[in-house]
N, C-alpha and C positions, 0 to 999 in steps of 0.2 A: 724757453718752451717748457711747460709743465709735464711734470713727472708721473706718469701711471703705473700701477702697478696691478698684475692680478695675485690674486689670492684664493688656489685651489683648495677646496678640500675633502677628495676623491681618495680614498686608499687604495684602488687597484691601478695595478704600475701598466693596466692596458685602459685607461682611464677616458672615455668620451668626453667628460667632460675637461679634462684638459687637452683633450683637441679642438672643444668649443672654444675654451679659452686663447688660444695658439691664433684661432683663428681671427679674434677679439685684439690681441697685441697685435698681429701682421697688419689689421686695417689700422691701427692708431697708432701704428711706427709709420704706414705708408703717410698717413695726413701728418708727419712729423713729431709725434709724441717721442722722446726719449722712455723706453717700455722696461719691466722688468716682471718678472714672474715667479713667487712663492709658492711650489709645493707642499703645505703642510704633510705629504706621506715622509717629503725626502726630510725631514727635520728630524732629531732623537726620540722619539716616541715616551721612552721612560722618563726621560726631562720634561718633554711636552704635558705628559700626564702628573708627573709632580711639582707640575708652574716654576721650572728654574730656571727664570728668566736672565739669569746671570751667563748661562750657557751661551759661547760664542756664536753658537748655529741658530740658535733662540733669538738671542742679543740683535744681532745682524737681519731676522728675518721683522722682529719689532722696529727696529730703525729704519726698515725702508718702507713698512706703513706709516712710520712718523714723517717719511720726506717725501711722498707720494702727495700728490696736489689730489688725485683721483684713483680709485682704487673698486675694481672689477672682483665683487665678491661668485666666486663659482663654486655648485656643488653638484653632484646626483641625489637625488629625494630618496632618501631611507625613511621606511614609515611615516609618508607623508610630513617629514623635514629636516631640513638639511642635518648633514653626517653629525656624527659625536666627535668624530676628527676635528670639521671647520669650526667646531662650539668652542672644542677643546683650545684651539687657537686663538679663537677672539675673546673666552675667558683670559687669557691673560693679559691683552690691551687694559687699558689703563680705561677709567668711566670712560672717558672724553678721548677716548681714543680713535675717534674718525671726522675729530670737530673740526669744523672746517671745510672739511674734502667733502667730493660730488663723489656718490658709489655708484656704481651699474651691477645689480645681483642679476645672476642666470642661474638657470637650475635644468638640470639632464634628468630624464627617469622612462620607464618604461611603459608609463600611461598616461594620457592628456590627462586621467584624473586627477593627476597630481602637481596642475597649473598653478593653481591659487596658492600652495604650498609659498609663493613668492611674497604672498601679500600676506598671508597670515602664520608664516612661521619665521622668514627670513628679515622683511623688511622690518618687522618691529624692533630687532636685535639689534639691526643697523641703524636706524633711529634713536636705541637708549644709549648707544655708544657716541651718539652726539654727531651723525654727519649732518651735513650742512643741507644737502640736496641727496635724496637718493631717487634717483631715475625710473625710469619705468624699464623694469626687469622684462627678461624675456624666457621661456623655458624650451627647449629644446628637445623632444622625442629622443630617444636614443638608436631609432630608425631610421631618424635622419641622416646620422652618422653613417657613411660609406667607409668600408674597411675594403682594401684589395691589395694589389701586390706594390700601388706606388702612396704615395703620401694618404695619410686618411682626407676626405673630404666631405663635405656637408651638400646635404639634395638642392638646387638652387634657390629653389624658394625659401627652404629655412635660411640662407645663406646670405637672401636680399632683406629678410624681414630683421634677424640678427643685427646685421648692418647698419639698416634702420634705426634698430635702438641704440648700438655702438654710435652712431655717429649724433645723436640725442644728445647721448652721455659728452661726448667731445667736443658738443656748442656747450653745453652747459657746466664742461672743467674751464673753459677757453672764456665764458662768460665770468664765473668765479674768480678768476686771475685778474679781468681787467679791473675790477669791483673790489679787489681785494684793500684793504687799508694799508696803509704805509708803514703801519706797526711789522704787518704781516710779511713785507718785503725784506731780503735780504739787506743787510745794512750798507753793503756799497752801494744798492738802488736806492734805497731810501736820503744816502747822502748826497747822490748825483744831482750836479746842478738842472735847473728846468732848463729845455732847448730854448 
């Protein structure tokens, strides 16, 4: 089964959108994705800011976007586009650091005005970075988000529409995988005999 991963990059440790995200893995672990999730806050900051990619917490967080089949870029809209965090991140990916992989971008902010922030700030980033498919994003109010005294939760219809694009994204990791070349498969698949 293919490997997804998200990749936050919200600095405040009471972060919406890594509840949207949370919410994004619990649906692609239910349909059986093996899921994993990168905090850029929780990473060295001072390493992060001076690219020391040899950093074991750096090192580790570059290696599971290198083994991630698909990978769920999230952020909150500062000034109409995503953080200096998640830049700060995907500046150290290598050019071709998403070739291959399907992305799904989401974006949290505090006004529908800053919808298209997806398409003209986020999606081109992930495009020069060489993904192979990126999905049609989806952006998130930050009112939609319910906070109260048990788990945070999302209003149902941003919750169904969400979904809608998460499960886009997971016909078309799921599509990528059957299509993949046999270069691309693990070497014990690639030597298995045919049934």
């Amino acid at each position: 089964m293919p490997t997804l991963l998200a990749v936050t990059g919200s600095p405040s440790p009471h972060s919406r959108t890594a509840v949207v995200a949370e919410h994004v893995l619990r649906r692609l672990s239910h349909a059986g994705f093996d899921t994993a999730h990168v905090a850029v806050r929780e990473l060295p900051a001072a390493d992060l800011l001076a690219a020391r990619r040899d950093v074991p917490e750096l090192r580790r967080a570059l290696e599971a976007v290198a083994a991630a089949d698909g990978v769920v870029v999230a952020t909150p809209v500062y000034k109409a586009a995503y953080t200096g965090l998640l830049k700060a991140f995907l500046d150290l990916l290598p050019q071709d650091g998403l070739a291959g992989k399907t992305v799904l971008p989401v974006a949290t902010g505090g006004s529908l005005a800053h919808v298209l922030s997806l398409d003209y700030a986020l999606r081109p980033v992930l495009t020069a970075l060489g993904a192979r498919h990126v999905t049609a994003g989806r952006f998130v109010p930050d009112s939609a988000v319910e906070r109260g005294a048990g788990p945070d939760r999302l209003r149902p219809e941003t919750e169904l529409d969400l979904y809608h694009a998460v499960d886009e994204f997971a016909a078309a990791v799921r599509a990528a995988a059957v299509h993949a070349p046999a270069a691309a498969l693990p070497a014990a698949a690639a030597l298995a005999p045919a049934p």
